[in-house]
ROVOVO-491381 format. One record per residue (C-alpha): residue in three letters; x, y, z. Coordinates in steps of 0.5 Angstrom, whole numbers, plus 500, padded with zeros to 3 digits. Example, Ala and Ser with C-alpha at 12.3 -4.5 7.8 and 13.67 -1.06 7.14 Angstrom:
<fitis>
ALA525491516;SER527498514;
</fitis>
This chain:
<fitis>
UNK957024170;UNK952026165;UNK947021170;UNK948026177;UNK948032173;UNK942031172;UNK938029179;UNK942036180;UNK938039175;UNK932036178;UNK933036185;UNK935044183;UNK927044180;UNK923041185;UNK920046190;UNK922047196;UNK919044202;UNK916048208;UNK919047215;UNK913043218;UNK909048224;UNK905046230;UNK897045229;UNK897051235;UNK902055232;UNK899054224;UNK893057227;UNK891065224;UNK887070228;UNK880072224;UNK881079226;UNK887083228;UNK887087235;UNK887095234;UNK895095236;UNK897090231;UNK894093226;UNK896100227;UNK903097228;UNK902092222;UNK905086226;UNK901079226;UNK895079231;UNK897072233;UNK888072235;UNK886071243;UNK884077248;UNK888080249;UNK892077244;UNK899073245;UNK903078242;UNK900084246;UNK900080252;UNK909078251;UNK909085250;UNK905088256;UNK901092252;UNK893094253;UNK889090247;UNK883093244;UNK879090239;UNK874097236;UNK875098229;UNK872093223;UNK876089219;UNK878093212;UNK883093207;UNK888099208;UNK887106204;UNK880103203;UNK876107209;UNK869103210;UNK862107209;UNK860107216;UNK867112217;UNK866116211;UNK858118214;UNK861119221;UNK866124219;UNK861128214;UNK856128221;UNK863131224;UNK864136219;UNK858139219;UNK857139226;UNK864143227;UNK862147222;UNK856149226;UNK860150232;UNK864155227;UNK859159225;UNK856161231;UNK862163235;UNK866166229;UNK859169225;UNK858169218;UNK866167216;UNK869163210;UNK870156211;UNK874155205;UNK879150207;UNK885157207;UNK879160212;UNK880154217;UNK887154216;UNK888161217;UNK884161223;UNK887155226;UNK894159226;UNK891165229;UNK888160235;UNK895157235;UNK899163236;UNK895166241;UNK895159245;UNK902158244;UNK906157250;UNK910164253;UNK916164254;UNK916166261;UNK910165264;UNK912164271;UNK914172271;UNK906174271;UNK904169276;UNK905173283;UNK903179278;UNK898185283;UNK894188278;UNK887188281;UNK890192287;UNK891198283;UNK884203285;UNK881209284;UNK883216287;UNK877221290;UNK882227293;UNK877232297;UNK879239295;UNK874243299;UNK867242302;UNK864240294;UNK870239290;UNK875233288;UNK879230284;UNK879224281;UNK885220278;UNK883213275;UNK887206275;UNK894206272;UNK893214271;UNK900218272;UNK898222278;UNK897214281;UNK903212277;UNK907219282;UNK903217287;UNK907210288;UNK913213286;UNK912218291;UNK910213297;UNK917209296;UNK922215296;UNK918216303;UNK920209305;UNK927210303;UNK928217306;UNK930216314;UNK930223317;UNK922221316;UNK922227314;UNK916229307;UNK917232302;UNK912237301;UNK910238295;UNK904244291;UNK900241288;UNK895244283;UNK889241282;UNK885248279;UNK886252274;UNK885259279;UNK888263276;UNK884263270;UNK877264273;UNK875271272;UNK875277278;UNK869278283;UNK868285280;UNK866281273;UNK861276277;UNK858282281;UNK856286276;UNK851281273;UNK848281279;UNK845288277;UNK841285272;UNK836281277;UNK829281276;UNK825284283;UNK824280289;UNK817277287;UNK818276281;UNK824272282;UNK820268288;UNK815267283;UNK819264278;UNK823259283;UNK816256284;UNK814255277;UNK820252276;UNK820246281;UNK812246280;UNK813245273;UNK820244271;UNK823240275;UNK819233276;UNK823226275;UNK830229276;UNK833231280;UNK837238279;UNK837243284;UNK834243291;UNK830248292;UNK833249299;UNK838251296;UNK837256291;UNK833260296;UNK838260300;UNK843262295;UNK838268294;UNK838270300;UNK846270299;UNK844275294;UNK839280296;UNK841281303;UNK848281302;UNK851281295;UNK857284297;UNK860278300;UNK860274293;UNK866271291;UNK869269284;UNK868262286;UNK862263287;UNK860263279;UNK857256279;UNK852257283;UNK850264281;UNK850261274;UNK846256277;UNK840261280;UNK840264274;UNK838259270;UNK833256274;UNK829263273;UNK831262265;UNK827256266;UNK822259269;UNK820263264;UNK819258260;UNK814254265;UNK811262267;UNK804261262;UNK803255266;UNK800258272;UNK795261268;UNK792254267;UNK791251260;UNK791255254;UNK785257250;UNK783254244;UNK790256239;UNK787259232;UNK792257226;UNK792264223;UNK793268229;UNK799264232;UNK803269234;UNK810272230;UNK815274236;UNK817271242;UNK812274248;UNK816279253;UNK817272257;UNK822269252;UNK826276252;UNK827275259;UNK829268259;UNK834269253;UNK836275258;UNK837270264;UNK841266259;UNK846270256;UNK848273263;UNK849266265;UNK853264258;UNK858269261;UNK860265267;UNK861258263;UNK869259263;UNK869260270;UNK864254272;UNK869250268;UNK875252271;UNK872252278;UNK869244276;UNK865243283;UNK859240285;UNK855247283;UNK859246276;UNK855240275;UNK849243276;UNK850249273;UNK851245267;UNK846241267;UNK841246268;UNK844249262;UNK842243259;UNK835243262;UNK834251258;UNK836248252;UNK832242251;UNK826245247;UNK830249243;UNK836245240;UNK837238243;UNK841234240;UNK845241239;UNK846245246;UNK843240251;UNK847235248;UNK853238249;UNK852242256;UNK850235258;UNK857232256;UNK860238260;UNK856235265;UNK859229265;UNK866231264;UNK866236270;UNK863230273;UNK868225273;UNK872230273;UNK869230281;UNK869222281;UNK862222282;UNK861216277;UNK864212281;UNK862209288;UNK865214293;UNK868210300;UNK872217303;UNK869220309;UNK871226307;UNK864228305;UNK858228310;UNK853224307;UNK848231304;UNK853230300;UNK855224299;UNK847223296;UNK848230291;UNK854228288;UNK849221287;UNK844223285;UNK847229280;UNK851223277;UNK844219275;UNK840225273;UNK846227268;UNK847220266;UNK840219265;UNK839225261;UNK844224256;UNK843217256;UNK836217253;UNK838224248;UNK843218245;UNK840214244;UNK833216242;UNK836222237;UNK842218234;UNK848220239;UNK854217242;UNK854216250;UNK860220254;UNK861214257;UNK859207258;UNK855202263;UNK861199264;UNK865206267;UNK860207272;UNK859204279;UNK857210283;UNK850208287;UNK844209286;UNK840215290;UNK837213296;UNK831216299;UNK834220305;UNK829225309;UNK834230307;UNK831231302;UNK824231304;UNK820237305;UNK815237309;UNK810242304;UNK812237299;UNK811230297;UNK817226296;UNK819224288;UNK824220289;UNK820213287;UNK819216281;UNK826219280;UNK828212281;UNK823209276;UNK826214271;UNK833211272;UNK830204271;UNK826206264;UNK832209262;UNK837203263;UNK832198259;UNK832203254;UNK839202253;UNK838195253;UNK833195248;UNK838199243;UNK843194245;UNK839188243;UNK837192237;UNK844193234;UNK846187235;UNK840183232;UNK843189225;UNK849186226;UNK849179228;UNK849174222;UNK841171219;UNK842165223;UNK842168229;UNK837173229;UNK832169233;UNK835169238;UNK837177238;UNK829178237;UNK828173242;UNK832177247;UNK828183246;UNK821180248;UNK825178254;UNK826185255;UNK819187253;UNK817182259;UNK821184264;UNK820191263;UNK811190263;UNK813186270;UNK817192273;UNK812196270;UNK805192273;UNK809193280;UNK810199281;UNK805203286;UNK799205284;UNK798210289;UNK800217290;UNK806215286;UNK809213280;UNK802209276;UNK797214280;UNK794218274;UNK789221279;UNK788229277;UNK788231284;UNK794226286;UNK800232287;UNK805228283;UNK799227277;UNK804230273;UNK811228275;UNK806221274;UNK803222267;UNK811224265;UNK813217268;UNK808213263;UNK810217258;UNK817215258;UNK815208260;UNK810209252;UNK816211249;UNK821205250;UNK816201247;UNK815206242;UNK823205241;UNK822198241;UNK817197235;UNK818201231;UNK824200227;UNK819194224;UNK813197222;UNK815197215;UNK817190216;UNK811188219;UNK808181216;UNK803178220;UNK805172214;UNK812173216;UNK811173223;UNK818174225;UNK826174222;UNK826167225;UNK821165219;UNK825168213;UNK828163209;UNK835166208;UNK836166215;UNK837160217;UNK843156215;UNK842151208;UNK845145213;UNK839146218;UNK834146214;UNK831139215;UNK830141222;UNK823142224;UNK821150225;UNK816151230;UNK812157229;UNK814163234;UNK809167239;UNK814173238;UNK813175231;UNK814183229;UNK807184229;UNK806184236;UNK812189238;UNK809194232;UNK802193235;UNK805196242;UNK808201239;UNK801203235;UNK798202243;UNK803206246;UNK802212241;UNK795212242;UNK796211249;UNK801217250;UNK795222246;UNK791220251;UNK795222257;UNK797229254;UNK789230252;UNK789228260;UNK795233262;UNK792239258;UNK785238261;UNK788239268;UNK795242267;UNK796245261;UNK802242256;UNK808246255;UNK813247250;UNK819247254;UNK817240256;UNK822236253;UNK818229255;UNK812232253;UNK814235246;UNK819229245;UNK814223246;UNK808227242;UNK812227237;UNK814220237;UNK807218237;UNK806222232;UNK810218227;UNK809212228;UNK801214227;UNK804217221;UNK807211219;UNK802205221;UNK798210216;UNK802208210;UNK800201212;UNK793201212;UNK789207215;UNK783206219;UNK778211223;UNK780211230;UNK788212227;UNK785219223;UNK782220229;UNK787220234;UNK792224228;UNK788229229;UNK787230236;UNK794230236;UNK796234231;UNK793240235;UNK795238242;UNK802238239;UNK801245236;UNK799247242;UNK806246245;UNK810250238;UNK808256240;UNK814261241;UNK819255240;UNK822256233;UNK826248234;UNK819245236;UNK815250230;UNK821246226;UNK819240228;UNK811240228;UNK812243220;UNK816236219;UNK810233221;UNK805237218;UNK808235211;UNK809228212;UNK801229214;UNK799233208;UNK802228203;UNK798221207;UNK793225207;UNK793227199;UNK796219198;UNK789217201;UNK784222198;UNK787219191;UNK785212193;UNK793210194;UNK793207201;UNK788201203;UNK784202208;UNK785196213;UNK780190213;UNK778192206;UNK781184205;UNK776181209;UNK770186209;UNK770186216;UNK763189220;UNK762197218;UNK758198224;UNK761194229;UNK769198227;UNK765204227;UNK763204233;UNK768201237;UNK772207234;UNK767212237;UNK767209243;UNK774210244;UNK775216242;UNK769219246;UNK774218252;UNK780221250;UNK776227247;UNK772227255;UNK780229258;UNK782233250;UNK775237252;UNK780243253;UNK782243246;UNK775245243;UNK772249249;UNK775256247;UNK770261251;UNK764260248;UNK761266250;UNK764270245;UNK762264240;UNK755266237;UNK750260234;UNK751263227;UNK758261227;UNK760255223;UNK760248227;UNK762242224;UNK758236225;UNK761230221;UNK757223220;UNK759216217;UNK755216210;UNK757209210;UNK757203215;UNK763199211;UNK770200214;UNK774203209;UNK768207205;UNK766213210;UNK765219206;UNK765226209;UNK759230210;UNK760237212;UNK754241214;UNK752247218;UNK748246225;UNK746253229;UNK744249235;UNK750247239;UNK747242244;UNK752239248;UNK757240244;UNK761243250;UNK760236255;UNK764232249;UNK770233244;UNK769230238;UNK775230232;UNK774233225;UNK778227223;UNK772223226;UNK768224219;UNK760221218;UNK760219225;UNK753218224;UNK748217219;UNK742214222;UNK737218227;UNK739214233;UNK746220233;UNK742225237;UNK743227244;UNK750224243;UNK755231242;UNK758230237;UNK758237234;UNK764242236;UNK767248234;UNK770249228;UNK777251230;UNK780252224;UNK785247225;UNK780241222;UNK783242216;UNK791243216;UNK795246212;UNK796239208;
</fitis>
């Protein structure tokens, strides 16, 4: 009994034994395959393996062999990498965000609800939006109305057109529509009576032809086929004026206002200006131009109601009178006046009615353009918003229809067409330039490399253009060389536009925003950094040039023509010019930059006589002057290349040499009469005392022979010209005008 309890015990200790295996089935696979593993089952080891094929399932062997939760460091580097590149991707197509961990997965959840799947999705696929079209209804011969998509009047429209289908008398219902506020135009009596005002029949004639040899130069107001019909209307036959015909009236009225302003220019260019006797009131001229204005201020609630094609142009000569006394004021509200009577026509859009002969058809056209251009370059260059966007606008461009042509005249329309182009690049350029504000650091090169492909685009167009008779022809006795000179002039200003946000910024060390080290991400640092050609130097050196450039072409026009106040494009692109000539002197004067100031400072002075807003703006000018002036006489601002002692002589003379030739087209300025000017007068003869750039001192001295002062037109500004025995013969000796030394 005892014997067998204990082989029990023993046979109860023993380990048991395993079930003995074949040696084909005992042998274990050294890797498992990617779907024995995921599934954490027994690779059984073969290609495919043998579990995989008695499964019928694919069999990839891809991952390496690791303990599980443990991921191997080839992994770990892979999802860095992938983590940094996606945090690339979000930077560029988000901006400047958070990739916090809540930011990422705030994100996500926002592109989830937005890329979830709408309940009903069928229901938009037949869905017809795009046949929903504009509607210009003709009123009369030159009256519209326009009604946009998914407007109300379009909505009844189609209500209407189905209530006709339904109906099967087949009758239409007829309906009054009211498309004009009629009732609230004033009585042919009040217009009439305006009419008794007008200046004589000769005066009248001579201030239409001032207006379109002076006034009227790139842009298309008013023809003047036209205007001289409707006065003709209103010598012969005042008595068959109506109340509708306000606008136009308004129209005549205005065109002779701006007359006014442009009369001194028949008399040719102005004599020499003399400071102290500027006069004090506004000329017996301006007093009737003011006239001219109020009778036709009178007449603006009936231009709106009436809000025809006439109406646009009323408006925008309005406009065009206001420019030199309140641009950013008046001429910026006559001209969003303009605009909305416009749309209010449909002229913003792509006209395909037949109603309209094509006479027509080309005003609306080219009115559109010329108030779209207008208002367009006041935006932008005096800080306005626009009335309306590219994107709103479809209307064609102005063709060259010999209905337009005059066969006394040379056609402008090349250069009304350029004006367009020029205004439309600059708004790209102040698109360009508010996205590289807004945009984060790391994507500003390519912002700034979007405006030198702007910048190159628009140096191509311009190289392009004709370069006779029209558009480039600078030859004074071209009959389009002012029309020409103010088409350069605004081709100068948007280059001006573009550099001179960065001449504060401008390091030649610092060559572009792509080189800051702030703006690029930490990330990207181990890239390499290939240095940039398009640097912030180079825009601000184009905009010195074009500022020198555009005093050259106005010392050009006032030689030949004169330079008028009342010309926005001539006062606006002087004054711009000024500025960044006042500004490149806080970063370094040099002799030619002195030189150039001067002179323009007296073109511009020129223009503010009898203007109050354009006086405005020359003392703003005259400050900012007077204060670099006495920043320089104290030593304060450095004189450029005084850092690597450049040779004196040599910058010296290239400075004479280049401004001998602006001051051969400026002569005007300084030739005032010399028959009443005696020898013993004071003439100012400066001369360089020193060769080093930079140490030019001036010495004045008195001369009593004037030489061939009258063959040149050297500027006080150039100061010690010539200290050597070699200056004789040279002319650079000129009157003393007072306004050497301003006033500060």
């Amino acid at each position: 009994m005892e014997t067998a309890k204990r082989q029990n015990t023993s046979s109860a200790r023993q380990p048991r034994k395993r079930p003995r295996v074949s040696e084909e089935n005992r042998s274990r696979a050294s890797r498992a395959c990617d779907r024995c593993r995921r599934l954490k089952e027994k690779c059984q080891g073969g290609t495919p393996c043998i579990r995989c094929t008695r499964n019928n399932r694919s069999c990839e062997f891809t991952q390496a062999t690791t303990f599980p939760g443990r991921p191997s460091s080839s992994d770990i580097s892979e999802n860095e990498e992938r983590v940094k590149h996606l945090e690339k991707i979000a930077a560029y197509f988000l901006g400047d965000v958070s990739l916090s961990l809540s930011s990422l997965r705030s994100i996500a959840e926002k592109i989830q609800r937005s890329s979830s799947t709408v309940e009903g999705a069928s229901d938009v696929e037949d869905l017809t939006l795009r046949d929903e079209k504009f509607v210009v209804k003709t009123l009369s011969h030159n009256t519209a109305h326009y009604s946009g998509e998914f407007s109300h009047w379009n909505f009844s429209q189609k209500v209407r057109k189905r209530v006709d289908e339904c109906l099967t008398d087949g009758q239409e219902q007829r309906i009054k529509e009211n498309w004009r506020a009629t009732q609230l135009q004033s009585p042919a009596s009040s217009v009439f009576a305006l009419l008794q005002s007008l200046p004589p029949r000769h005066v009248v004639n001579f201030l239409v032809q001032i207006y379109f040899q002076y006034a009227q130069t790139n842009l298309f107001f008013i023809e003047e086929k036209s205007i001289r019909e409707k006065l003709d209307i209103l010598h012969n036959a005042p008595s068959a004026v109506s109340g509708s015909d306000a606008a136009w009236i308004c129209s005549v009225l205005m065109v002779l206002a701006i007359g006014t302003q442009f009369a001194h220019m028949a008399s040719g260019p102005l004599d020499q200006i003399n400071e102290m006797t500027e006069p004090t009131k506004p000329a017996s001229g301006d007093d009737v131009g003011v006239e001219l204005y109020r009778m036709a201020c009178k007449l603006i609630p009936d231009v709106i109601a009436i809000a025809s094609l006439e109406s646009v142009q009323a408006c925008l000569l309005l406009a065009h009178y206001s420019l030199p006394l309140d641009t950013q004021g008046l001429a910026y509200t006559y001209l969003g006046l303009a605009i909305k009577v416009a749309i209010q026509n449909g002229m913003h859009r792509k006209y395909v009615g037949r109603d309209f002969d094509s006479r027509t058809v080309e005003t609306r056209n080219r009115l559109w353009w010329t108030a779209y251009t207008l208002e367009k370059r006041i935006c932008i260059l005096h800080g306005r918003p626009p009335s309306v966007t590219p994107n709103d606008v479809d209307a064609d461009l102005p063709v060259d229809s010999q209905e337009f042509h005059s066969p006394d005249t040379t056609s402008n329309f090349q250069n009304i067409s350029a004006l367009i182009h020029l205004t439309c690049r600059l708004g790209d350029i102040s698109n360009a330039i508010i996205l590289l504000r807004r945009c984060p650091k790391h994507l500003r090169p390519n912002y700034f490399d979007r405006l030198f492909e702007i910048r190159s685009q628009l140096r191509t167009w311009w190289s392009s253009l004709p370069a006779t008779l029209i558009c480039r022809d600078l030859t004074p006795s071209s009959p389009l060389f002012r029309n020409n000179i103010h088409l350069k002039l605004c081709f100068h200003l948007n280059e001006i536009y573009m550099g001179r946000p960065f001449i504060f910024f401008a390091d030649t060390k610092s060559p572009s925003p792509g080189s800051d080290s702030e703006a690029v991400p930490a990330h990207s640092a181990s890239l390499p950094s290939p240095k940039r050609s398009n640097t912030r130097a180079t825009l601000v050196a184009d905009a010195e040039s074009a500022a020198m450039q555009i005093i050259e072409l106005c010392s050009l026009l006032n030689k030949y023509y004169g330079l008028a106040g009342a010309s926005y494009t001539e006062f606006s692109s002087c004054r711009a010019a000024l500025l960044v000539i006042l500004a490149q002197s806080l970063n370094g004067r040099t002799e030619i930059l002195r030189s150039v100031l001067g002179i323009g400072m007296r073109l511009i002075k020129r223009m503010a006589i009898n203007i109050d807003s354009v006086k405005s703006e020359v003392s703003v000018i005259d400050a900012l002057e007077t204060a670099i002036k006495k920043l320089d006489s104290n030593g304060t601002l450095q004189t450029r290349g005084d850092e690597k002692q450049k040779d004196g002589g040599y910058e010296k003379f290239r400075s004479w040499a280049a401004l001998r030739k602006i001051d051969q087209l400026g002569s005007g300025l300084a030739q005032s009469s010399a028959q009443s000017v005696s020898f013993a007068d004071n003439f100012r003869w400066t001369q360089f005392s020193g060769m080093t750039e930079g140490a030019a001192e001036i010495s004045t001295m008195e001369v009593t022979d004037a030489g061939t002062m009258a063959d040149s037109f050297m500027m006080p500004e150039l100061e010690g010209m010539f200290d050597r025995q070699w200056d004789a013969g040279f002319g650079v000796d000129e009157f003393d005008t007072g306004m050497g030394s301003n006033q500060y």
